[in-house]
C-alpha positions as a Markdown table, in Angstrom:
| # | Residue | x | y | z |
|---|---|---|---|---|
| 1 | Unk | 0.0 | 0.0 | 0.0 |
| 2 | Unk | 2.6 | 2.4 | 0.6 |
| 3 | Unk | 4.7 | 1.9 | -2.8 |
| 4 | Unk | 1.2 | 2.9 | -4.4 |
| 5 | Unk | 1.0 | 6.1 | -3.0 |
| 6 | Unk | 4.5 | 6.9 | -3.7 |
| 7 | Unk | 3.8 | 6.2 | -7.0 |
| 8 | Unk | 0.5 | 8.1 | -7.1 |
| 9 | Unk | 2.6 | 11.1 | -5.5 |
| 10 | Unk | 5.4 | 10.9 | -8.2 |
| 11 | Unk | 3.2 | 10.6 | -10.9 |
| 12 | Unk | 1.4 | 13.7 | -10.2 |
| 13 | Unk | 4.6 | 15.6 | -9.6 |
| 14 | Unk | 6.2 | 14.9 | -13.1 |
| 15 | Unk | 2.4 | 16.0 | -14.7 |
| 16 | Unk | 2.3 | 18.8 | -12.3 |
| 17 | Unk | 6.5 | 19.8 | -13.4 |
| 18 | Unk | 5.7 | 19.0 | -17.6 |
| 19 | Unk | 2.6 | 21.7 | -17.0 |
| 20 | Unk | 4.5 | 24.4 | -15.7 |
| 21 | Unk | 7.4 | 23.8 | -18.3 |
| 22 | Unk | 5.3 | 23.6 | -21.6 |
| 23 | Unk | 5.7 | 27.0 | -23.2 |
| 24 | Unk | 3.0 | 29.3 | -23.7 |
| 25 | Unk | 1.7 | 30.0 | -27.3 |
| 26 | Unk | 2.4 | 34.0 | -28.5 |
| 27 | Unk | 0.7 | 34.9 | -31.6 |
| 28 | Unk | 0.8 | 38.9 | -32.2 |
| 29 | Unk | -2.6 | 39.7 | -34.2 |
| 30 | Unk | -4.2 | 43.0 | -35.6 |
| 31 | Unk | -6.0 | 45.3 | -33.2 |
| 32 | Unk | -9.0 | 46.5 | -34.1 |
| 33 | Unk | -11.3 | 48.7 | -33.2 |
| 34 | Unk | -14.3 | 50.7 | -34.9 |
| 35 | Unk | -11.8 | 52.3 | -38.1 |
| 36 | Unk | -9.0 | 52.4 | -35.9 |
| 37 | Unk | -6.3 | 49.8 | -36.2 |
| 38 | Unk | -2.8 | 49.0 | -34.5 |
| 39 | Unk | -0.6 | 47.1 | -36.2 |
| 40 | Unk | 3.2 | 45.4 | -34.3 |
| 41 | Unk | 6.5 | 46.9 | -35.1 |
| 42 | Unk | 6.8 | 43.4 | -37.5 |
| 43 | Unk | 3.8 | 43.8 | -39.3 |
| 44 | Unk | 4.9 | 47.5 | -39.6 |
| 45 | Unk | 8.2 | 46.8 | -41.4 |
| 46 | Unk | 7.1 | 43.3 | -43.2 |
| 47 | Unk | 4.0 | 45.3 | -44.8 |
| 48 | Unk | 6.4 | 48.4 | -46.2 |
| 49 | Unk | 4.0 | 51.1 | -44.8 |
| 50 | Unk | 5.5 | 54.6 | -44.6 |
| 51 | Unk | 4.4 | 57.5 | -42.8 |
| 52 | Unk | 4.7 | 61.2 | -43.6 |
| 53 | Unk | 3.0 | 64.5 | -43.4 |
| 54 | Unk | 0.7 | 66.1 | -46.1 |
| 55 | Unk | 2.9 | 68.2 | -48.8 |
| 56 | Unk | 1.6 | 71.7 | -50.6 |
| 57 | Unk | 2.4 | 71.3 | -53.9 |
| 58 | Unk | 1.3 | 73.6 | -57.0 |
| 59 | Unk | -1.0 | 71.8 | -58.2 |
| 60 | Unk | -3.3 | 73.1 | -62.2 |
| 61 | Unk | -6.9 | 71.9 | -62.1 |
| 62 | Unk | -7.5 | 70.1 | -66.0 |
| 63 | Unk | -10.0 | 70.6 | -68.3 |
| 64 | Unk | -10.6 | 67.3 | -69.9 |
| 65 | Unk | -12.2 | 67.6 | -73.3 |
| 66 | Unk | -12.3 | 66.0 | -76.7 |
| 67 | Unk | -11.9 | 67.3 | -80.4 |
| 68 | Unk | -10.4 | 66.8 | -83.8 |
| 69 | Unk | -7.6 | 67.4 | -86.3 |
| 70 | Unk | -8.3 | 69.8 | -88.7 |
| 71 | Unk | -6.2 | 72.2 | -91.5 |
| 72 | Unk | -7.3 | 75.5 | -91.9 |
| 73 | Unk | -9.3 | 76.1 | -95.4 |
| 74 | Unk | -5.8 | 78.0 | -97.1 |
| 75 | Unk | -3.8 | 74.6 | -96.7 |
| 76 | Unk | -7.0 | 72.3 | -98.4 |
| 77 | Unk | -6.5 | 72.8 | -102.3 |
| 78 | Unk | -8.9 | 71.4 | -104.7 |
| 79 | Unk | -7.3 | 70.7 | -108.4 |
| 80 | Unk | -9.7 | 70.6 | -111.7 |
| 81 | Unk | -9.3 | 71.5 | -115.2 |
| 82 | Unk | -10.5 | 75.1 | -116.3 |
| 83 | Unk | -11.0 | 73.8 | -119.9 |
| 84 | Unk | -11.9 | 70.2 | -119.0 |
| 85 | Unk | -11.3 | 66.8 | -121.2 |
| 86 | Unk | -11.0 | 62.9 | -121.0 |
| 87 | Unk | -8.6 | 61.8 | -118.1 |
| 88 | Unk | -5.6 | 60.2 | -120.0 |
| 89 | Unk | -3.5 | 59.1 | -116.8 |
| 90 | Unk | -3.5 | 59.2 | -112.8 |
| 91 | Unk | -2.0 | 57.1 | -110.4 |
| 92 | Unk | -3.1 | 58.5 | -106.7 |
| 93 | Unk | -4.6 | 57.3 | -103.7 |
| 94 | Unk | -5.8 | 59.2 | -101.0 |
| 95 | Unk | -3.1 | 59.6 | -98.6 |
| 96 | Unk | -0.2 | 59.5 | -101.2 |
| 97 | Unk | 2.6 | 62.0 | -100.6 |
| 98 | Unk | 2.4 | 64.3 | -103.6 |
| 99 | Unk | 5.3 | 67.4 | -104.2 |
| 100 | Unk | 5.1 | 70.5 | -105.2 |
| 101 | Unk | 5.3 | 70.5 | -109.5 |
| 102 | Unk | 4.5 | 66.5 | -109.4 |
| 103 | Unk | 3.1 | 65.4 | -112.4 |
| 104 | Unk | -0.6 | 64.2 | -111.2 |
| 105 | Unk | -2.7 | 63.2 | -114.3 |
| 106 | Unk | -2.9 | 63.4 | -118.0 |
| 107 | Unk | -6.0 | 64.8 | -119.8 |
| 108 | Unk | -6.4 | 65.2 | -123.5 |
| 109 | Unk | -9.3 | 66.7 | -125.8 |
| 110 | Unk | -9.5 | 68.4 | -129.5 |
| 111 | Unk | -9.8 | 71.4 | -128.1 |
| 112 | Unk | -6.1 | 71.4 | -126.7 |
| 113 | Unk | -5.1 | 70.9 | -130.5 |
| 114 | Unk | -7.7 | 74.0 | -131.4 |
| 115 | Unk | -6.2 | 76.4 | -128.8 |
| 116 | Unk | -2.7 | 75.8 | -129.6 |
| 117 | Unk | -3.5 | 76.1 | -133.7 |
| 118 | Unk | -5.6 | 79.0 | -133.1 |
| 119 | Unk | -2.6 | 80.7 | -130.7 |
| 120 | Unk | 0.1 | 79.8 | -133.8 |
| 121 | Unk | -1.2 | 81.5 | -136.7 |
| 122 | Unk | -2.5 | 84.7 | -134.2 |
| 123 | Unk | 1.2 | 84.5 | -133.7 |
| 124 | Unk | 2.0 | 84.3 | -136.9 |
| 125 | Unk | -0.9 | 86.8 | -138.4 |
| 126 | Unk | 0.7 | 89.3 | -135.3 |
| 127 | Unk | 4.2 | 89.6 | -137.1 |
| 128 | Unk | 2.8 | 90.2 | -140.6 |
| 129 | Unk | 0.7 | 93.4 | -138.9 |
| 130 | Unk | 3.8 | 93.9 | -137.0 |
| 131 | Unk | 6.3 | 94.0 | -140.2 |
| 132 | Unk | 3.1 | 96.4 | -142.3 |
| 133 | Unk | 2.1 | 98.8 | -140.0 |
| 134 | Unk | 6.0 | 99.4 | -139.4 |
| 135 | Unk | 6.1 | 99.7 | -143.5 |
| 136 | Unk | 2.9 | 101.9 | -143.5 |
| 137 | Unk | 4.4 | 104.2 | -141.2 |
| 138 | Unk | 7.5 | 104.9 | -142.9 |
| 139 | Unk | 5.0 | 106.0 | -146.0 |
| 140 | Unk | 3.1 | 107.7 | -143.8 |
| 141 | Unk | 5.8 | 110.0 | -143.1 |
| 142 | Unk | 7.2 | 110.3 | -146.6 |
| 143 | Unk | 3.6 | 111.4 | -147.1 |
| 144 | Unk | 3.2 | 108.1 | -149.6 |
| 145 | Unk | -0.1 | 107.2 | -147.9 |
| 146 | Unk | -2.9 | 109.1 | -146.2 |
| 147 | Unk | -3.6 | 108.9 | -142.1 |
| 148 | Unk | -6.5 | 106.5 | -142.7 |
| 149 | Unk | -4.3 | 103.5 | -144.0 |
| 150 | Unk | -1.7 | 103.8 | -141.2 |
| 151 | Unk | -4.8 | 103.7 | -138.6 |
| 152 | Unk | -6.4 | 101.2 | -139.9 |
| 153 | Unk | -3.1 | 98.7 | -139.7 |
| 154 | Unk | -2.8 | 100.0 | -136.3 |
| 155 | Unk | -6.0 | 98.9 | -134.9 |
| 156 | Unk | -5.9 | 95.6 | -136.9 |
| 157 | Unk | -2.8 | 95.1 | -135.0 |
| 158 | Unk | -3.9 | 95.8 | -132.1 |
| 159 | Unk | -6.5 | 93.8 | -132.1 |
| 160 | Unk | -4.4 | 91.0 | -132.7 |
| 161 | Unk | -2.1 | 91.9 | -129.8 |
| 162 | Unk | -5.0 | 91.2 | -127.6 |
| 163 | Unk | -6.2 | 87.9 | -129.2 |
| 164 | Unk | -2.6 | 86.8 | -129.0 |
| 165 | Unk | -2.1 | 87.4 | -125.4 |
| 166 | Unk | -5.9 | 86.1 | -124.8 |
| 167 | Unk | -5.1 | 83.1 | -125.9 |
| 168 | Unk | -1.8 | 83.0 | -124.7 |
| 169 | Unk | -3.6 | 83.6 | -121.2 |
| 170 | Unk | -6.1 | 80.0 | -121.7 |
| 171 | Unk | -3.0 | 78.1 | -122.8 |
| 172 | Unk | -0.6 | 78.8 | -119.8 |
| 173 | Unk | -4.5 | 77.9 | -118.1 |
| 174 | Unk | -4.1 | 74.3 | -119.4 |
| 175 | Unk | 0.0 | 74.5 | -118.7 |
| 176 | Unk | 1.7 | 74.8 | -122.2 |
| 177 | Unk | 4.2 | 77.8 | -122.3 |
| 178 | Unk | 3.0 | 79.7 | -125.5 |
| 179 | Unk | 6.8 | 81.1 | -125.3 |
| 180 | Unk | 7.7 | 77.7 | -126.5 |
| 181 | Unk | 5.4 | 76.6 | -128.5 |
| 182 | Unk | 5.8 | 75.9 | -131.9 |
| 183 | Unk | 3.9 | 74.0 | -135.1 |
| 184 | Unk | 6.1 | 70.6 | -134.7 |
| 185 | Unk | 4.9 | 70.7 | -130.4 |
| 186 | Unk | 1.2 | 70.8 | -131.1 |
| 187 | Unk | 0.2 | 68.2 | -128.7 |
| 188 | Unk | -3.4 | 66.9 | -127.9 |
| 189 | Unk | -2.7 | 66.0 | -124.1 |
| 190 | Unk | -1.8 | 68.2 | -121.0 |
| 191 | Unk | -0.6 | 67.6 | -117.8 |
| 192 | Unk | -2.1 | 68.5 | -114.2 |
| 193 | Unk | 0.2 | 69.1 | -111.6 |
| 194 | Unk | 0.4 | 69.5 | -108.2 |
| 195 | Unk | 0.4 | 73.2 | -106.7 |
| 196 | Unk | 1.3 | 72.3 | -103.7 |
| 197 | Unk | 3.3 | 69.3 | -101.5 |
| 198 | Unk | 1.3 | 67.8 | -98.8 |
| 199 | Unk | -0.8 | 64.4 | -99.5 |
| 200 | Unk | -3.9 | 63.3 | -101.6 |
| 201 | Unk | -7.0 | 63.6 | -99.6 |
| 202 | Unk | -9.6 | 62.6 | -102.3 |
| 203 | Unk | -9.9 | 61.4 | -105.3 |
| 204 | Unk | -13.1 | 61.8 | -107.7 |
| 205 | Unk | -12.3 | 60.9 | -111.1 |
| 206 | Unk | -11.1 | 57.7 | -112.4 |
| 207 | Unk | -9.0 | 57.1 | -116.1 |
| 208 | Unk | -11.0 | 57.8 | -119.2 |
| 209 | Unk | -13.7 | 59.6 | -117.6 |
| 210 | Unk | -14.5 | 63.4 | -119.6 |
| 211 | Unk | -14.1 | 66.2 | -116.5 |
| 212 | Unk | -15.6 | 69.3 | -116.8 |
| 213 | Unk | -14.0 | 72.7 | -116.2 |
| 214 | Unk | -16.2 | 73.1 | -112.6 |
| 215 | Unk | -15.4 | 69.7 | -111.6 |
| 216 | Unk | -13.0 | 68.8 | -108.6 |
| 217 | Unk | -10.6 | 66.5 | -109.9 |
| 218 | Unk | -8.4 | 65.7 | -106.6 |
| 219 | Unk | -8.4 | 67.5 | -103.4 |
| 220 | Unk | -4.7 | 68.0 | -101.7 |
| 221 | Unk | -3.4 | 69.0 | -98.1 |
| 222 | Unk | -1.1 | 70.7 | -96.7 |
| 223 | Unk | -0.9 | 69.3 | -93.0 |
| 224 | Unk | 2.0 | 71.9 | -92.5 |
| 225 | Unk | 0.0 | 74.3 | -90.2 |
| 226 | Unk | -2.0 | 71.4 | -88.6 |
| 227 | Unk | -4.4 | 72.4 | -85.6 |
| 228 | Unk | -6.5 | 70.8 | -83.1 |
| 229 | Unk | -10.3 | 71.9 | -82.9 |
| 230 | Unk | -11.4 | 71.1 | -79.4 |
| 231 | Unk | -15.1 | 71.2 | -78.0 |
| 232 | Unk | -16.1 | 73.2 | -75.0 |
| 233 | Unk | -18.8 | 73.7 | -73.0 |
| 234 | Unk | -19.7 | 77.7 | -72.8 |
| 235 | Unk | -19.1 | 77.0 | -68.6 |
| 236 | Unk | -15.6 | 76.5 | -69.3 |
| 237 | Unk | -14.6 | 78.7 | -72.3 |
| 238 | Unk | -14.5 | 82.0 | -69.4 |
| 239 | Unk | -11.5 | 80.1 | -68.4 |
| 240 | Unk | -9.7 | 79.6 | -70.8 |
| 241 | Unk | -7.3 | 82.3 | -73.0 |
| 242 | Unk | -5.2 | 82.2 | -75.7 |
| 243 | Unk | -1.6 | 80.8 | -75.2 |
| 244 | Unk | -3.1 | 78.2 | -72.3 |
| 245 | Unk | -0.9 | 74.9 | -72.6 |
| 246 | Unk | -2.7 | 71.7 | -73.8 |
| 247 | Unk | -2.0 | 68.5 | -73.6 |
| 248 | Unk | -3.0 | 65.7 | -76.2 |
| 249 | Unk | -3.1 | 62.2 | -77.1 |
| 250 | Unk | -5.1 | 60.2 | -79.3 |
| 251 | Unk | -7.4 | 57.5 | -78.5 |
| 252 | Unk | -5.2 | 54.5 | -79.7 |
| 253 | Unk | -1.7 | 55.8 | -78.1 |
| 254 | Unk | -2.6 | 57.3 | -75.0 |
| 255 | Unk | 0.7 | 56.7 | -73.4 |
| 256 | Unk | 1.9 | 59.4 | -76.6 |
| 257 | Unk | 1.5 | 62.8 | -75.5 |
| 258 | Unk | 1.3 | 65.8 | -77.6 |
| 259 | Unk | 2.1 | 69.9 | -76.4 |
| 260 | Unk | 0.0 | 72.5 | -77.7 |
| 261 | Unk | -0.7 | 75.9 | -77.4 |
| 262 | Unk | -4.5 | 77.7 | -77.9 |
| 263 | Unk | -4.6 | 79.9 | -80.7 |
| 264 | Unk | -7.5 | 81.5 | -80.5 |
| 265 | Unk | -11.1 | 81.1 | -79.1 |
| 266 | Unk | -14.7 | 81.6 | -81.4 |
| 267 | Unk | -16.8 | 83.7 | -79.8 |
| 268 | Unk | -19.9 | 82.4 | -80.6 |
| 269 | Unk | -21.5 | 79.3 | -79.7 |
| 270 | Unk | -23.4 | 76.5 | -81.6 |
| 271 | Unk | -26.5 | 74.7 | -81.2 |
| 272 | Unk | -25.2 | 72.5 | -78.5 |
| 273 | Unk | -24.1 | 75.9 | -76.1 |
| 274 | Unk | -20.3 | 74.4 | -76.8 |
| 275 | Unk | -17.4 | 76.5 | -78.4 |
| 276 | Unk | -14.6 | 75.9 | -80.7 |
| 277 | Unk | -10.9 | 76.3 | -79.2 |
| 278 | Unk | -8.3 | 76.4 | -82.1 |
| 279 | Unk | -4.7 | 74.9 | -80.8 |
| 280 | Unk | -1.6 | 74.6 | -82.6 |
| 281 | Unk | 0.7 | 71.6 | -82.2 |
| 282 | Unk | 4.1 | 72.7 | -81.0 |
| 283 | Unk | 5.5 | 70.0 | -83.4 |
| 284 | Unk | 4.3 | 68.0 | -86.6 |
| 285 | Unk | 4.2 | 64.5 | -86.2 |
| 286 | Unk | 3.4 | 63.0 | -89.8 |
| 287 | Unk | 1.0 | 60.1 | -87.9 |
| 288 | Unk | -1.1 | 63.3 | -87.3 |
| 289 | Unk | -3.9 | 63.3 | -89.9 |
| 290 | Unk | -7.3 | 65.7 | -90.4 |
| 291 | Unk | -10.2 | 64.4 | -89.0 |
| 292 | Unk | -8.5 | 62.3 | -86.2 |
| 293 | Unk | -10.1 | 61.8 | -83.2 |
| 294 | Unk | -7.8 | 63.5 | -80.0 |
| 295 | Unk | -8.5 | 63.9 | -76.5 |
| 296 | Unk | -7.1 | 66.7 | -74.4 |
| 297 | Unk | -6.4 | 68.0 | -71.3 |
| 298 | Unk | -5.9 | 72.3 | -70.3 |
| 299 | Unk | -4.1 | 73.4 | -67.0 |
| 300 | Unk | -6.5 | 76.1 | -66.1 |
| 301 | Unk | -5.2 | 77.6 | -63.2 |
| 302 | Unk | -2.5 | 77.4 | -60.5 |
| 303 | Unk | -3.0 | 76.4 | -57.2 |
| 304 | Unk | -1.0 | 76.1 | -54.1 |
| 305 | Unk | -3.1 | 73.0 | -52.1 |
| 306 | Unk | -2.6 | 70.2 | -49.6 |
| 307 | Unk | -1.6 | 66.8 | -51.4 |
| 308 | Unk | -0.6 | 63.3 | -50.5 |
| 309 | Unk | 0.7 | 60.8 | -52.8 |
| 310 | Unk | -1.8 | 58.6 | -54.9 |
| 311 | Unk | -0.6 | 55.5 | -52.6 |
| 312 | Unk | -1.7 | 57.0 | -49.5 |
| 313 | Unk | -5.2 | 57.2 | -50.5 |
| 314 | Unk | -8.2 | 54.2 | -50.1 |
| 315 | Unk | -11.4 | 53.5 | -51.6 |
| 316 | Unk | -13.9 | 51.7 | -49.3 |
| 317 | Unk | -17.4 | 51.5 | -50.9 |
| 318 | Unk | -16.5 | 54.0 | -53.0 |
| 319 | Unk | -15.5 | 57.0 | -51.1 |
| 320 | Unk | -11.8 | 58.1 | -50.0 |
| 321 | Unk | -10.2 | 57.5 | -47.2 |
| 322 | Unk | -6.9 | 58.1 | -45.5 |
| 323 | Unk | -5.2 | 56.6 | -42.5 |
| 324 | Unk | -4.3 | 59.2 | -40.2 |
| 325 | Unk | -1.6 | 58.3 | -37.6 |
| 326 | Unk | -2.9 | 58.3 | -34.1 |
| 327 | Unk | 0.4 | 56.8 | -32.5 |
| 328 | Unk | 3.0 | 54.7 | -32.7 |
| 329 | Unk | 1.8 | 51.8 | -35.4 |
| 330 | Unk | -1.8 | 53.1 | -34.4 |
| 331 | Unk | -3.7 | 54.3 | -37.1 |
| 332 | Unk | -7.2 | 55.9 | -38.0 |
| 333 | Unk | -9.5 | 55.6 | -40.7 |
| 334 | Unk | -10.5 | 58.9 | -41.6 |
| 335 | Unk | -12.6 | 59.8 | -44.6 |
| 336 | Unk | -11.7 | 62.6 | -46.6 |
| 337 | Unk | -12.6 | 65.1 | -49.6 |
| 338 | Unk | -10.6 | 65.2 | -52.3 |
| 339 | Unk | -9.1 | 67.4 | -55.1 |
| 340 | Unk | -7.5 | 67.2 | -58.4 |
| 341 | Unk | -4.9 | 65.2 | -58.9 |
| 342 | Unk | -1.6 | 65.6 | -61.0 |
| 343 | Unk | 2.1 | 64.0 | -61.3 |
| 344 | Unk | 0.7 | 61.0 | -58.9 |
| 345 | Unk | -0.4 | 63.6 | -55.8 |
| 346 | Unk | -3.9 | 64.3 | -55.2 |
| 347 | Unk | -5.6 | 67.2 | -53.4 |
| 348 | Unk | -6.9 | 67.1 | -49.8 |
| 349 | Unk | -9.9 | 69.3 | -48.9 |
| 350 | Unk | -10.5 | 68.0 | -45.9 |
| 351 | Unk | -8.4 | 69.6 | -42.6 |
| 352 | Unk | -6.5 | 66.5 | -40.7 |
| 353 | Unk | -4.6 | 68.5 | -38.5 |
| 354 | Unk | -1.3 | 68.8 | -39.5 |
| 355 | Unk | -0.8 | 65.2 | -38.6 |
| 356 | Unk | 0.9 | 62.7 | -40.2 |
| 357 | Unk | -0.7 | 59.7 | -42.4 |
| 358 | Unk | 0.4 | 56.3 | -44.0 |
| 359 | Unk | 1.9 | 57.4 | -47.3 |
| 360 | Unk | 3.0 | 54.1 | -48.6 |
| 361 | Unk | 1.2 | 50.9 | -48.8 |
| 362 | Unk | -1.9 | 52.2 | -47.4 |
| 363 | Unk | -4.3 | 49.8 | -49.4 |
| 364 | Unk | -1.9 | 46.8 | -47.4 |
| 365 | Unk | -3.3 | 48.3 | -44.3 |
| 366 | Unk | -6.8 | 48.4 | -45.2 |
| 367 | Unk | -6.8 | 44.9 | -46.0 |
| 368 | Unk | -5.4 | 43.7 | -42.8 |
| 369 | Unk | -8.4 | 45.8 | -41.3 |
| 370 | Unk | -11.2 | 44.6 | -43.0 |
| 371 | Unk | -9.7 | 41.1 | -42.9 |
| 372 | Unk | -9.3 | 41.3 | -39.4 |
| 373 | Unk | -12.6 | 42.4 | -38.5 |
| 374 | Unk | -14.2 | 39.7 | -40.2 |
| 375 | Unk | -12.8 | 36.9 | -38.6 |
């Protein structure tokens, strides 16, 4: 009986001894409570939060609106044929790159061959008056023949002074140097050429079709003094003058950004209360076409506000938020009004005290929070 109780005794005593030697379990969690949560000096560093006070930066509030590439009327040039004829040879495409002088088409027509014949032997008729009334003169003053003769020789040449230079006129119209011409370059076709270097933006006719002399035969542009026609509402266009930076891009290269300048502002608006704002690119970039699409942003004014980076800011159910430092790793949830936002700082209405908040990481932190409080 005796060696069971010792037994019982010892027994109890190692239990009792492996208890009090079995180390306790330490697991550091989140503290939370209401919007306010503490996080350990570990969790601090392993998360990469940062704290820091608000900054005041100058900061432009934007004007976001749309428009499109255009060319004033003087650079859009629309080619025909003043005397018209059957369309002999062309080989353009809108968007071709055309020079200044560039042959563009071919037309031929009887009348070409009329108009040069008829120029010739005016020509030719003009030397024969020339050559008389220089003879009738010199009899006129040897008193050979009477006043009458010499006048009449003097009108008829006169009159052929002014069908030669007439017709001189139409044939420098259809580009044949009467200068030059002579019987053996009678030629039934003319050429069309560009009168000016840009790129085709239409073409109308096609090969052996007869043009008249009103009809538009290709349309060309000169995108040298592009511009941008933006859209604005009339509650905007108070703020903005000419000389305002803009800043563009176009729908399929965003990332591309193009500096402008506002040229000038219409004074009167359209059906839809919206104005047009005329901006010049500060440099031509040939991808650049009329009638493309751009979106664009104006600084409108200069403002000295209260900003925190991008990072430091939350969304929870849609509104902002920031976490305001209430003391060491403790931190508040504090919903706030915000501003614009440019160069990755945003603009902070709402007054916070002076005090510092999680610049870094923030949305890190809000997920530990909500997390937290759900378990």
């Amino acid at each position: 009986m005796m060696k069971k109780t010792v037994l019982l005794a010892y027994t109890f005593s190692t239990l009792l001894l492996a208890c009090q030697e079995q180390p306790k379990a330490t697991t550091e969690k989140t503290a939370i409570s209401g919007n306010e949560v503490q996080v350990t000096a570990e969790q601090f560093k392993n998360g990469e939060l940062e704290t820091g006070l608000p900054v005041t930066r100058d900061m432009h509030q934007v004007l976001k609106v749309n428009g499109v590439i255009d060319v004033p009327p003087q650079n859009v040039t629309s080619v025909s044929m003043p005397l018209g004829g059957y369309l002999k040879y062309m080989n353009l495409l809108p968007g071709m790159q055309v020079t200044k002088g560039q042959v563009l088409a071919t037309l031929e027509d009887p009348q070409y061959i009329q108009l040069q014949q008829d120029y010739l032997v005016t020509r030719s008729r003009l030397r024969f008056l020339e050559a008389d009334y220089k003879r009738q003169l010199e009899l006129n003053e040897a008193k050979v023949n009477s006043d009458k003769v010499l006048q009449q020789v003097k009108s008829e040449l006169e009159s052929q002074q002014v069908t030669a230079r007439s017709l001189a006129e139409r044939l420098q119209l259809i580009h044949i140097d009467p200068t030059r011409l002579t019987e053996q370059q009678i030629t039934r076709s003319v050429n069309i050429y560009a009168p000016i270097s840009g790129f085709v933006s239409k073409v109308n006719v096609n090969i052996g079709r007869y043009v008249g002399p009103t009809e538009v035969l290709f349309e060309l542009i000169n995108p040298s003094d592009l511009h941008l026609s933006l859209t604005v509402f009339e509650n905007d266009v108070a703020s903005l003058a000419a000389e305002q930076p803009v800043t563009c891009y176009v729908n399929g290269r965003p990332e591309e950004k193009y500096n402008a300048s506002i040229h000038f502002i219409t004074r009167s608006l359209d059906d839809n209360r919206t104005a047009e704002v005329h901006c010049h690119f500060d440099k031509y970039d040939k991808r650049l076409l009329p009638g493309m699409f751009m979106n664009a942003e104006i600084a409108l004014n200069n403002d000295h506000v209260t900003a925190v980076p991008d990072e430091a800011l939350v969304k929870w159910e849609n509104k902002p938020y920031l976490f305001v430092v209430k003391g060491k790793n403790n931190f508040v949830l504090t919903p706030v009004v915000t501003g614009m936002s440019e160069e990755g700082y945003t603009e902070i209405k709402t007054d916070i005290g002076g005090k510092e908040v999680v610049t870094k990481n923030a949305y890190a932190l809000l997920m530990k929070m909500k997390n937290s409080g759900e378990e």
